[in-house]
C-alpha positions as CSV (number, residue, x, y, z in Angstrom):
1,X,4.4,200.8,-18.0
2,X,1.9,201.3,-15.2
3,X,4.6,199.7,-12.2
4,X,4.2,200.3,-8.9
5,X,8.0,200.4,-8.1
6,X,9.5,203.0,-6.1
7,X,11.4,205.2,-8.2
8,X,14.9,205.8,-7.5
9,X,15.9,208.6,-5.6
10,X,17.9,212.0,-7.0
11,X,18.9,215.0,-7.0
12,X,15.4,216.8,-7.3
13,X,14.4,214.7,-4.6
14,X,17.3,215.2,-1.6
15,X,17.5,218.0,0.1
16,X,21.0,219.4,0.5
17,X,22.9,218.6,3.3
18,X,25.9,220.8,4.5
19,X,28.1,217.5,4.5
20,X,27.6,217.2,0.4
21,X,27.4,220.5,-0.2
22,X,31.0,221.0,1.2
23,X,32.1,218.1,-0.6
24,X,31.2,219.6,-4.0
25,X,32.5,222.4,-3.1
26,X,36.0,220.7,-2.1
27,X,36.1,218.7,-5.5
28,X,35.4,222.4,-6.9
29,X,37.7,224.3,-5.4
30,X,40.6,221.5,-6.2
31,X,39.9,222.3,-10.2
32,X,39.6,225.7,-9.6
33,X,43.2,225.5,-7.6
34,X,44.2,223.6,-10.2
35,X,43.2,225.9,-12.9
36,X,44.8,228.5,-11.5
37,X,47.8,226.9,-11.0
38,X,49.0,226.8,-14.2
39,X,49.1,231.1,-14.3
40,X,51.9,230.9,-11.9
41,X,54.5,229.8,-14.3
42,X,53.6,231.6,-16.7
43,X,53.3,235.1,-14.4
44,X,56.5,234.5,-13.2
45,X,57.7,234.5,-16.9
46,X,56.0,237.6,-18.2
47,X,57.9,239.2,-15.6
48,X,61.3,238.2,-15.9
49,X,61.3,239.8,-19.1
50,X,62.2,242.9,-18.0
51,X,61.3,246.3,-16.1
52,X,58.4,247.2,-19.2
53,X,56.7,243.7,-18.8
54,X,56.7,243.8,-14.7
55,X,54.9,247.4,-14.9
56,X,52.4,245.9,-17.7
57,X,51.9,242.9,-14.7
58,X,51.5,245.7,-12.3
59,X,48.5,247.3,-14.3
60,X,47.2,244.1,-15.2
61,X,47.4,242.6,-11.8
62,X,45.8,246.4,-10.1
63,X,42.7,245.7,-12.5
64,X,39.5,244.9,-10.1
65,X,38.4,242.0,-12.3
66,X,41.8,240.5,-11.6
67,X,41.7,241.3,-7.8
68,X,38.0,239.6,-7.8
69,X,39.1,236.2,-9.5
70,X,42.7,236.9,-7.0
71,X,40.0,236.7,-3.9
72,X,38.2,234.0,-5.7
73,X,41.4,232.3,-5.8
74,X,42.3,233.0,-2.0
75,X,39.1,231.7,-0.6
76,X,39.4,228.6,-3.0
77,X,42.7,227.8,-1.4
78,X,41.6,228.8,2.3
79,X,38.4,226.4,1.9
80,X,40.6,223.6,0.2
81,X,43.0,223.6,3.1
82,X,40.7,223.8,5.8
83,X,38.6,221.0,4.4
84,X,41.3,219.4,3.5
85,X,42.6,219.0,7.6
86,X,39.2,218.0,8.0
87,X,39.1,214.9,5.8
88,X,42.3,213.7,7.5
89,X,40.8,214.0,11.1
90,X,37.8,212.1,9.3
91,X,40.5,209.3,8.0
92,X,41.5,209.5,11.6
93,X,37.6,208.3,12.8
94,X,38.2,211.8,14.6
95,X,34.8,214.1,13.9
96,X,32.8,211.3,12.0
97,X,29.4,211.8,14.3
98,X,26.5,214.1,12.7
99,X,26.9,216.6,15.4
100,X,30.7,217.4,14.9
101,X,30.3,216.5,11.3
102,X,28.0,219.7,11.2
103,X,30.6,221.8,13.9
104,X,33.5,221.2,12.0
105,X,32.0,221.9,8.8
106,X,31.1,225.3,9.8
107,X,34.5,225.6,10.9
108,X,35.9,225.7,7.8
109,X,33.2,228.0,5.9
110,X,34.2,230.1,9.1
111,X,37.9,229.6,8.9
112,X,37.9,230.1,5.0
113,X,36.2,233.8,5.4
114,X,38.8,234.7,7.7
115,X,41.8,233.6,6.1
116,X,40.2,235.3,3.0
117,X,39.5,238.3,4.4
118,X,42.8,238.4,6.0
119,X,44.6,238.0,3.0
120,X,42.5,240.6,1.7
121,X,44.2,243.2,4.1
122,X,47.3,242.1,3.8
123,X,47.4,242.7,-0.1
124,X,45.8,245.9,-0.1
């Protein structure tokens, strides 16, 4: 097979762009939000057991690990949101040129480590 066609470009060859690395970050934070999701029910059960199940939550929820995946968690839903307004403004043809495609993207990396860290003080 000795073809001169061009071969096809990929992955190894693009260099990433801030536009597609926030969108795989969006489609990751969604499953992530949506993994997480399903704790909430099932939280808010444990504790309506009673006094002795709420204090085991209390332990279990002061543990660091927890509090890591709990920021994880926060800055998932802060960078969801945020991108989130920014794909409507996008559906609006608001935003769409390379230059405020790149200034609103930073935007929300910005916006999401401020909301996170926000919520980080107001927990703690």
């Amino acid at each position: 097979m000795n073809n001169k066609r061009p071969v096809s470009p990929h992955l190894q060859i693009y260099k990433p762009q801030l536009t597609s690395v926030l969108s795989i970050t969006h489609r990751f934070t969604g499953v992530i939000l949506s993994l997480f999701s399903i704790l909430i029910p099932f939280s808010l059960l444990f504790i309506s057991f009673g006094s002795d199940y709420y204090q085991l939550f209390l332990l279990i929820a002061n543990h660091v690990f927890i509090k890591i995946i709990l920021i994880g968690t926060i800055f998932s839903l802060a960078f969801h949101l945020s991108n989130g307004i920014r794909h409507l403004f996008w559906d609006m043809g608001l935003g769409l040129s390379i230059e405020d495609s790149y200034m609103s993207g930073y935007l929300v990396i910005l916006t999401s480590i401020l909301i996170t860290f926000f919520a980080i003080f107001y927990i703690t």
